[in-house]
C-alpha positions, 0 to 999 in steps of 0.5 A: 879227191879232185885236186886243182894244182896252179904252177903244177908243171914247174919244179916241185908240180912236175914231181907231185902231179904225177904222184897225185895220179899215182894216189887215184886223185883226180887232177887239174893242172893250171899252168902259164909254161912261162919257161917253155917246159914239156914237163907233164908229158909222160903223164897226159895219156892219164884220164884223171888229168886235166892240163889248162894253159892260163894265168892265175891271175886271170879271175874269171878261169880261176872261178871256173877250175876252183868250182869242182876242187876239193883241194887247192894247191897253190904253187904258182909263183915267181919262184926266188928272189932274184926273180922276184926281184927282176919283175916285182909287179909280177910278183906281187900280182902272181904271188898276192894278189890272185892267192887274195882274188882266190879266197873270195870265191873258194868256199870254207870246205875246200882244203888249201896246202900251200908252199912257203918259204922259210926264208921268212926267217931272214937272219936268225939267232946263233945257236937258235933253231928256228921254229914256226913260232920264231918271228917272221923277219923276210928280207926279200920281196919273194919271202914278204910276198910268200909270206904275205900269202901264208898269212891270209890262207892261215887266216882263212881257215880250212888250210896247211901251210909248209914253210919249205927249206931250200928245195933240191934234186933233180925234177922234169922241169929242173932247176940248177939256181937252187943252192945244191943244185948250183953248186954240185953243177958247179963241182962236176963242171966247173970243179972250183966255187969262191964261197961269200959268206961261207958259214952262212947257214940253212936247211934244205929238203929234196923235192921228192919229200915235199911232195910226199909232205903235200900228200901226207897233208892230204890224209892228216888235213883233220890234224893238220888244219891251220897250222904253218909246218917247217918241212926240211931234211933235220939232217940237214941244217948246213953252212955253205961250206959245210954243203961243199964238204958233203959234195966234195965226197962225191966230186973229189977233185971239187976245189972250194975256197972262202972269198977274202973280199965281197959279200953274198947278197942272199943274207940268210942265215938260220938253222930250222927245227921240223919237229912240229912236222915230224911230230904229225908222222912225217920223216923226210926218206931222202938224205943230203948224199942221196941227192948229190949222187941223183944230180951228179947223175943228171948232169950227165944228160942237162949240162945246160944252164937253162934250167933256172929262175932268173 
């Protein structure tokens, strides 16, 4: 297929354009590298690859790149709350409003998978997992916007939109502002974190699985078609204290403590049901330690505190 990926250099891109490769498609990478990173590299000297420096936002090189796609992957964003917050204009521009401009000139047959965000549930209700058709209550701008978008690529049919889980693991264009990512930086360097809100809970997923799901959503797009799908590890709906005792198993000197006084402004708290995913055949392969034991790694080589969103 010929497959045009917007954002394709960032976290999860620099995970699934390569992998598209690896399946034979053919791909097209729009990207504003607004963070500076030489993610695709290794993969440039592919023929089937096209890389294009632009913004999404930019209509006329949108026509031009949606005109010989088959399939659509929009992961261009202003990736997390805290960023969104920072510059809202560009998110609601990056976000919305070039996913609306989009849909005015892609045609009915091309398939969109797009990414989400299950922050979307906001703050659940205890005991209650959270399914696709639990109500949608974001309480940030990156979930209303993200959210927003999931909305009008549903209503347009010929489309499949993951609600992911907090994504981590390690990725050439890495990221340590995510919340595994976070704290087991924190264990290997810092060897302490104070926890706000503490049994707040949610569920997560390893990068490399989402990609996987996004491929997986290639071969069952008949099946799948205009449904949103939970995509998290069902292993892995964890309270934040609950996440430090899964990395103190491997940092064993990591110290973690609940704080007395202040609050997390991150309020969500749900646990997630990917069920309905599953169903279709999709299992996640990679578990919560697996991924602990990658980033501990990693860190061996990024101790840098660039690789963020903010």
């Amino acid at each position: 297929m010929r497959i045009l990926v917007t954002g394709g250099a960032g976290y999860i891109g620099s995970i699934l354009v390569p992998a598209l490769l690896r399946e034979g498609h053919e791909v097209t990478v729009v990207d504003s590298f607004m963070f500076g990173q030489a993610t695709l590299l290794d993969v440039c000297a592919d023929p089937k690859l096209r890389i294009v420096r632009g913004d999404v936002r930019d209509n006329a090189l949108m026509k031009d790149l949606l005109r010989d796609a088959d399939v659509i992957f929009p992961l261009a964003c202003l990736t997390g709350a805290p960023l969104c917050k920072k510059d809202p204009i560009a998110a609601q521009t990056t976000i919305v409003d070039a996913i609306r401009d989009m849909l005015k000139v892609r045609s009915a047959d091309q398939l969109i998978v797009y990414p989400n965000t299950n922050s979307g549930y906001g703050v659940g209700e205890a005991g209650r997992f959270c399914t696709e058709e639990t109500p949608i209550k974001p309480i940030s701008l990156y979930g209303k916007t993200k959210c927003e978008a999931e909305a009008m690529i549903l209503e347009a049919g010929n489309s499949i939109a993951f609600r992911l889980a907090t994504v981590f693991g390690t990725s050439p264009r890495m990221r340590i502002d995510l919340l595994v990512n976070d704290f087991t930086y924190r264990a290997v360097f810092d060897r302490f974190i104070v926890l706000f809100e503490a049994d707040f809970k949610r569920n997560y997923v390893h990068v490399r699985d989402v990609s996987r799901a996004f491929i997986h959503a290639l071969g069952n797009a008949d099946t799948m078609s205009g449904e949103a799908y939970n995509l998290g590890l069902s292993s892995a709906n964890l309270s934040k204290w609950e996440l430090c005792e899964e990395i103190v198993k491997q940092v064993p000197d990591f110290y973690f403590v609940r704080a007395e006084i202040g609050e997390d402004e991150d309020k969500r708290d749900y646990v997630v049901s990917n069920e309905k995913l599953e169903a279709t055949g999709f299992r996640c392969e990679y578990d919560l330690q697996a991924g602990i034991a990658e980033l501990v790694k990693a860190y061996q080589v990024t101790k840098r505190n660039q690789y963020a969103n903010v």
